[in-house]
C-alpha positions in Angstrom: 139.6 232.4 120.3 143.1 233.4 121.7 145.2 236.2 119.5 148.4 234.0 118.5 151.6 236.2 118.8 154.8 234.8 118.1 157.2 233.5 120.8 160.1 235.7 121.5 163.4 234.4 121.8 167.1 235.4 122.1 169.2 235.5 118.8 171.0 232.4 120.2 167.9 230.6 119.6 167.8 229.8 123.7 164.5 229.9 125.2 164.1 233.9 126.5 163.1 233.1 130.4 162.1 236.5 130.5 159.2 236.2 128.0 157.8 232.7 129.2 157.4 233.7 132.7 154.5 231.6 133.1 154.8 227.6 133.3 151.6 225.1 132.7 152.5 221.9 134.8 150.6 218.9 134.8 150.9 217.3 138.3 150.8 213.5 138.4 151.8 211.2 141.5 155.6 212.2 141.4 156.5 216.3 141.4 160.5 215.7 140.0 159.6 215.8 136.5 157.6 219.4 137.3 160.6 220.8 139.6 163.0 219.8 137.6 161.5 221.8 134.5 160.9 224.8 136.6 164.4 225.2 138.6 165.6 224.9 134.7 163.5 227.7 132.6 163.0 229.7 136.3 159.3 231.0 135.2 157.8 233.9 136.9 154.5 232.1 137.7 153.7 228.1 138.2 150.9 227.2 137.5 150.0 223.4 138.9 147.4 222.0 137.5 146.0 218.6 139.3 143.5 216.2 139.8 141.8 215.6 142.8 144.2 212.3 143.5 147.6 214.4 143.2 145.9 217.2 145.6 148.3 216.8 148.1 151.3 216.4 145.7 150.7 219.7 144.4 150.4 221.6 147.8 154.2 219.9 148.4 155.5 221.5 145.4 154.1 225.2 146.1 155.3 224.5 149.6 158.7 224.3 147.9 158.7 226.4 145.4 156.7 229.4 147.0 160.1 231.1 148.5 160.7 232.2 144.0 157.7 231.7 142.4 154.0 232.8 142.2 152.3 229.8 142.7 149.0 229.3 141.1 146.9 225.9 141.6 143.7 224.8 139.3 142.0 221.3 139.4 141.1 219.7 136.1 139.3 216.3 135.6 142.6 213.9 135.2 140.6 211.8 132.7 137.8 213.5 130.8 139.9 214.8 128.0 137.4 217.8 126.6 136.5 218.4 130.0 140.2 218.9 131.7 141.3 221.1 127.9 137.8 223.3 128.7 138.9 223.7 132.0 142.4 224.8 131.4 140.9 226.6 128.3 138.5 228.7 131.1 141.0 229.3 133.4 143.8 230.6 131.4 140.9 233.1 129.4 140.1 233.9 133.0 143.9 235.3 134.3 144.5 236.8 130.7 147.2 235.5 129.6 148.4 235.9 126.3 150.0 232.7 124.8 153.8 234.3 124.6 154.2 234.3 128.1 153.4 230.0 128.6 155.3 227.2 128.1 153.2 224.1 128.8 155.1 221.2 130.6 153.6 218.0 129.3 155.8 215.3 131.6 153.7 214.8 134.4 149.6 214.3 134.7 147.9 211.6 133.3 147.5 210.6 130.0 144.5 212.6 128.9 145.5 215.6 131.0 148.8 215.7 129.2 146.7 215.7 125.7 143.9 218.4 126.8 147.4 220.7 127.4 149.0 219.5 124.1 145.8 220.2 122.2 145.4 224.1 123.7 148.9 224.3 123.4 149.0 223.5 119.4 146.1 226.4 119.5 147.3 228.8 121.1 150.6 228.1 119.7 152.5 227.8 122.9 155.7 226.7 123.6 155.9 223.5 125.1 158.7 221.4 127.2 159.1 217.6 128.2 161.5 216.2 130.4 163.3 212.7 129.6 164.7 211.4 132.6 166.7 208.0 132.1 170.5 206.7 132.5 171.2 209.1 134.8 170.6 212.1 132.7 167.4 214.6 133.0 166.8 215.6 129.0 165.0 218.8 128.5 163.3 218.9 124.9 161.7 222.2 124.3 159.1 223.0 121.3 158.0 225.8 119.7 155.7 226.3 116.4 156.8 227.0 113.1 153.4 227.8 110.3 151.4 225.4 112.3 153.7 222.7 112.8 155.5 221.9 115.7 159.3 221.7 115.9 162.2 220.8 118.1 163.4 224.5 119.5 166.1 222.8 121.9 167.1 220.0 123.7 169.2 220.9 126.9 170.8 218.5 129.4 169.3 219.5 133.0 173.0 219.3 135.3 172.5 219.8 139.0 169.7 221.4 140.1 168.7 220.1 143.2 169.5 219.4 146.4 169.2 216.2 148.8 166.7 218.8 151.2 164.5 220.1 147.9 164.1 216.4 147.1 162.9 215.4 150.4 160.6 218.2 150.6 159.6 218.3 147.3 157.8 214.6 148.4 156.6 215.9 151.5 158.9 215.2 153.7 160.3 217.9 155.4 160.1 216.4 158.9 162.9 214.6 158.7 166.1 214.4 161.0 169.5 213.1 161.5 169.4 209.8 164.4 172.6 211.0 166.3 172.8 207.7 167.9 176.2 206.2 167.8 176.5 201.9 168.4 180.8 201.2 168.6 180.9 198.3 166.9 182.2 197.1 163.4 178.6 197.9 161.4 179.3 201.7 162.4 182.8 201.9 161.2 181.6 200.3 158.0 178.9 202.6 157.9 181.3 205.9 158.1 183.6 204.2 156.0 180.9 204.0 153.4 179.8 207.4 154.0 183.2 209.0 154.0 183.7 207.3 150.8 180.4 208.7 149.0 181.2 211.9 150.1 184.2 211.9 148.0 182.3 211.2 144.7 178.9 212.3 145.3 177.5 215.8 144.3 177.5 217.1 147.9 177.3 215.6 151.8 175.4 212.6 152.1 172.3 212.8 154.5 173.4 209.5 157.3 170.6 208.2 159.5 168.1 210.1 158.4 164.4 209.5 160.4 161.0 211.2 160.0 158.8 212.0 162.8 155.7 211.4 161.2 156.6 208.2 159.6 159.2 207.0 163.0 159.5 203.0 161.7 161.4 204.3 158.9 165.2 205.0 158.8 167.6 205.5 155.8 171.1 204.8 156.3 172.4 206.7 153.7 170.5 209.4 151.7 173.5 210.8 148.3 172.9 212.6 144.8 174.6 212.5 142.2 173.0 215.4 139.5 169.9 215.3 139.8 169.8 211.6 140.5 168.8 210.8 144.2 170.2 206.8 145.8 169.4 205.9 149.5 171.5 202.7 150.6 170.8 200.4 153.4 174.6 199.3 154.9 174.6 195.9 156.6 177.7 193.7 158.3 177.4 190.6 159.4 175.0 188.1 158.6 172.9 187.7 155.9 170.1 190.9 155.7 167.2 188.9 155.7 163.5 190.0 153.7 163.2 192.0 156.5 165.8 194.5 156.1 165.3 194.3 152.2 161.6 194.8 152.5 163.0 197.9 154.8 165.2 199.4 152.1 162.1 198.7 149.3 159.3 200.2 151.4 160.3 203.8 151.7 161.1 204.0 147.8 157.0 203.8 147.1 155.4 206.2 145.1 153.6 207.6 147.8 157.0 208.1 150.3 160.3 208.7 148.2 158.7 207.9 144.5 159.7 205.9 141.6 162.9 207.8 141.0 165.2 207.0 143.6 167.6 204.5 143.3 167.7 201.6 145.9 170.8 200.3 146.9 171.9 197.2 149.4 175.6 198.1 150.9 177.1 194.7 152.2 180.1 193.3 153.9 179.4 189.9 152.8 178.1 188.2 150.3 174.3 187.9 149.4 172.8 184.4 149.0 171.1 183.6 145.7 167.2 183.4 147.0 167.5 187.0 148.4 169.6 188.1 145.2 166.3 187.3 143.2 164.1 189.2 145.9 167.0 192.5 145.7 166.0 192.2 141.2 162.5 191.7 142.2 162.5 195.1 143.8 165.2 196.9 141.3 167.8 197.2 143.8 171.5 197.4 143.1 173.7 194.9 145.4 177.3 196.0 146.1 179.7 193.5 147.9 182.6 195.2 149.7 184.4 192.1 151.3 188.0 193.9 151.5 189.2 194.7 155.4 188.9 198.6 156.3 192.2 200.3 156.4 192.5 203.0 158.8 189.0 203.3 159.0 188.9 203.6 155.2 187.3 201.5 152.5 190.4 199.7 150.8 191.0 201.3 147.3 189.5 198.1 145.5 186.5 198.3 147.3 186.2 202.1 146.8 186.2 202.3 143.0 183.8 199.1 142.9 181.5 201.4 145.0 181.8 204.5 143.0 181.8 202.4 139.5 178.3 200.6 140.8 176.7 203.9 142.1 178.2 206.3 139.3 176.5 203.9 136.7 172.8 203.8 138.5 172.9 207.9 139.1 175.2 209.0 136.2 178.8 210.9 136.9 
């Protein structure tokens, strides 16, 4: 059995960083909702714990996170429930750590992982955090235990935390690079235009053009963030974008490239026709017409506040 001490905190009632230096995450297919938790609380040590399936998703995050942390990773079986809690159970008996200095993040994992670290949690009597992350907002609820029962300690809004580079790298993809290439016709102007525009609004410098050497079919037009919401945009004159360029903008948002949590978006000078309106809701991405002529380069002011309102409501202001 584990001697139960209680959890430390400051007279504010804030979660003392200093005595929960060591963080329990559960890894599952996307790492934001185990960074996000950790750039917050700043433990000491992370610990990852993973199946044999989020392997690789785990080695990105301590890639990321190894320059302030001591990173610590242990495999558990991601759906045998008393077998992942004995293994969690051994390894934590195994480093010594006493249960005042965890806090167990329950967001990510699978389903019975995420229950094998409730249930040691609610014995040790460890604090424990989960991470809401919808309408633009990243909720942090954080739990500690009061004669046996669990209760809400605090619930803190995450502001920004990361940057367009930790995101990239936090999903492996830290090869990536700016295409330099400049065309001189009407689709680059609206391009910058759109760019310039974003950069006003957005929480730093968009990422333009961005490639990947190990993955060179792909291409992002625009890359922006907004808190800790990430959007990449496709920006297309012209005709019609056909499935094509859709299926182009959809692709790199998989779980196993960008992740679920990025926000799609489909830039246009024109007007998308109705059978490829129902493919864009098919595929959750956000349509923005801008059909006013540039003025001095510049999106006209009509067209700018449609494309802040539109993007500002997907990723939060």
């Amino acid at each position: 059995m584990f001697t139960v001490r209680p959890l430390i905190r400051k007279s504010s009632g804030t979660l003392d960083k200093s005595e929960s230096k060591i963080m329990i995450c559960l890894v599952g297919e996307q790492p934001v909702p185990n960074l996000l938790p950790i750039r917050s609380l700043m433990p000491q040590t992370v610990v990852l714990i993973m199946s044999n399936r989020t392997a690789n998703v785990s080695e990105n995050l301590k890639n990321l996170l190894a320059a302030k942390h001591i990173v610590i990773e242990n495999p558990v079986d991601a759906y045998d429930l008393p077998k992942a809690q004995a293994e969690l159970e051994s390894f934590i008996k195994r480093n010594v750590w006493n249960p005042e200095q965890l806090i167990f993040n329950l967001t990510g994992g699978t389903k019975p992982m995420s229950l094998a670290a409730f249930c040691l949690a609610r014995e040790m009597k460890a604090a424990v955090t989960y991470l809401q992350s919808e309408g633009g907002k990243s909720l942090l609820y954080t739990y500690d235990w009061q004669d046996g029962n669990l209760r809400l300690w605090q619930r803190e809004e995450i502001k920004s935390l990361l940057t367009l580079d930790d995101y990239l790298r936090a999903y492996g993809r830290d090869d990536y690079f700016f295409d330099k290439t400049i065309k001189n016709d009407f689709g680059e102007l609206f391009e910058t235009a759109v760019f310039e525009a974003l950069k006003i609004f957005c929480d730093e410098t968009p990422f333009r053009n961005v490639r990947f050497k190990s993955f060179s079919h792909v291409e992002l037009d625009l890359v922006f963030r907004i808190g800790n919401q990430v959007g990449v945009a496709e920006v297309k004159t012209g005709k019609e974008p056909n499935k094509t360029s859709i299926d182009q903008l959809n692709s790199p948002t998989h779980r196993e490239f960008l992740g679920t949590y990025t926000k799609k978006f489909l830039i246009l000078h024109n007007e998308l026709g109705s059978g490829n309106k129902k493919l864009t809701e098919a595929y959750r991405i956000s349509v923005i017409e801008l059909k006013d002529s540039l003025i001095d380069g510049n999106l006209s002011q009509g067209d700018f506040d449609l494309l802040k309102e539109r993007i500002t409501k997907v990723l939060g202001s």
